[in-house]
N, C-alpha and C positions, 0 to 999 in steps of 0.2 A: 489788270487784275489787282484789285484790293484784298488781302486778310491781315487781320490784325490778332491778336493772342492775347488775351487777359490773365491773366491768374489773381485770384483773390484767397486770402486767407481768412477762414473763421476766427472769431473770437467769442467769448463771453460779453463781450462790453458790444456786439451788434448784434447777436442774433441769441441770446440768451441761452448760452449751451456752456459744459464745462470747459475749461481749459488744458485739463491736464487728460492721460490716456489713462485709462482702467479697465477693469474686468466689468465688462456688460451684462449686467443679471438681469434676469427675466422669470417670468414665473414657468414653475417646472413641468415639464411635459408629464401627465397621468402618468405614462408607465414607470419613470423616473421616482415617483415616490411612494414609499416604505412603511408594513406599520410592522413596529415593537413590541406588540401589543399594548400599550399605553399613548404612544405619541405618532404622529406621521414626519418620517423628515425625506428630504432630499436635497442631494449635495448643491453649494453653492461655485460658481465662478471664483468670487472672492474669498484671499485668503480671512480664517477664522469665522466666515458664515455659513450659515447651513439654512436651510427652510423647515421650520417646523408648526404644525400643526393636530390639534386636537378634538375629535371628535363628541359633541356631550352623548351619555348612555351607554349603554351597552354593546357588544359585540362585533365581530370582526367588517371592517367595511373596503372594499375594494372600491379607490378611484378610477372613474373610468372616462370623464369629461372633465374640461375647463369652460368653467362657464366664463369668467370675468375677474377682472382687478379694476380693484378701487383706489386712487389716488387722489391725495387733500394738495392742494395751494395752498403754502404758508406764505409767499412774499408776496408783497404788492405789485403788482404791473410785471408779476411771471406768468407767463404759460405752463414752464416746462417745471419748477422748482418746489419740493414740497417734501410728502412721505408716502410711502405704501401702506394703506389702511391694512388690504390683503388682497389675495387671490384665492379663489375662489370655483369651487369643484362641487362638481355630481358624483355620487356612488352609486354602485349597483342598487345600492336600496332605496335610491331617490332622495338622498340626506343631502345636507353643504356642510363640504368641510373648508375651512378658514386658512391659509398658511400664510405666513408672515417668514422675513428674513429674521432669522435671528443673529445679529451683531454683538454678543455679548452685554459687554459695558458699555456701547457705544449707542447710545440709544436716541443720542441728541443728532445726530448724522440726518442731513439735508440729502433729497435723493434727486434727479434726476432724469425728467423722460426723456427717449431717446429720439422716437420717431412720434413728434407732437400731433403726426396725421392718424396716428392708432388712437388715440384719445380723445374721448367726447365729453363734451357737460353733461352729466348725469339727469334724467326727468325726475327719478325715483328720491332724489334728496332737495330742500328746500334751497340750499346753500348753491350758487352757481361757481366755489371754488373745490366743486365732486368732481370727478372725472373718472368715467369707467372706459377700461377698453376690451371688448370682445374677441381681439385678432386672433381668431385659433392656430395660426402658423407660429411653428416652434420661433422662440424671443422675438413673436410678436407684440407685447405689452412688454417692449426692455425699458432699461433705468441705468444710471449707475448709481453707487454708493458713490460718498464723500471721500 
């Protein structure tokens, strides 16, 4: 009887993933966010982020679906390395509303997908470094920040 036991360790430098451990954000589950009457937010994983979004016109809008998040490739020859355009929600009224993390000052912050099998090349944009993910299971379109 033969077994043998591998163990392999990830890196960034094989498989194009971070290196260091962090809070795993994802876009917010509908019931999860909030309106102010001016802004939509809901809380974030990472310390100093929150998710905030804003509706154009008038009046009060209840999210009630996730339709998709939009993701750009800034590096060459990444799959997983980029920024969160947004994510991207249905209201009761049939509107979209847009939410983004908001990181403060930190706006230059390179992001990270998690699970590169949630994400697809987009048809809807000319560019082949779009990528949308549909996954409605809760931090199914995760990421990390920088």
């Amino acid at each position: 009887q033969l077994f043998a036991a591998l163990s392999a360790q990830a890196n960034s430098q094989n498989f194009d993933i971070p290196v260091w451990t962090g809070d795993e954000e994802s876009c917010p589950t509908p019931r999860s966010i909030q309106f102010n009457g001016e802004v939509f937010r809901s809380p974030a994983k990472s310390e100093g982020v929150d998710w905030v979004g804003v509706l154009p016109g008038d009046g009060i809008a209840n999210v009630v679906e996730f339709d998709k998040a939009v993701f750009v490739l800034t590096e060459e020859n990444s799959e997983t390395r980029g920024f969160l355009i947004s994510c991207i929600y249905k209201t009761v009224e049939e509107r979209y509303l847009k939410m983004r993390p908001n990181t403060g000052n930190r706006h230059d912050e390179i992001m990270w997908i998690v699970r590169p099998s949630s994400w697809k090349r987009s048809g809807d944009f000319s560019s082949t470094r779009i990528l949308v993910c549909a996954d409605k299971a809760e931090r199914g379109c995760a990421f990390f920040l920088k």
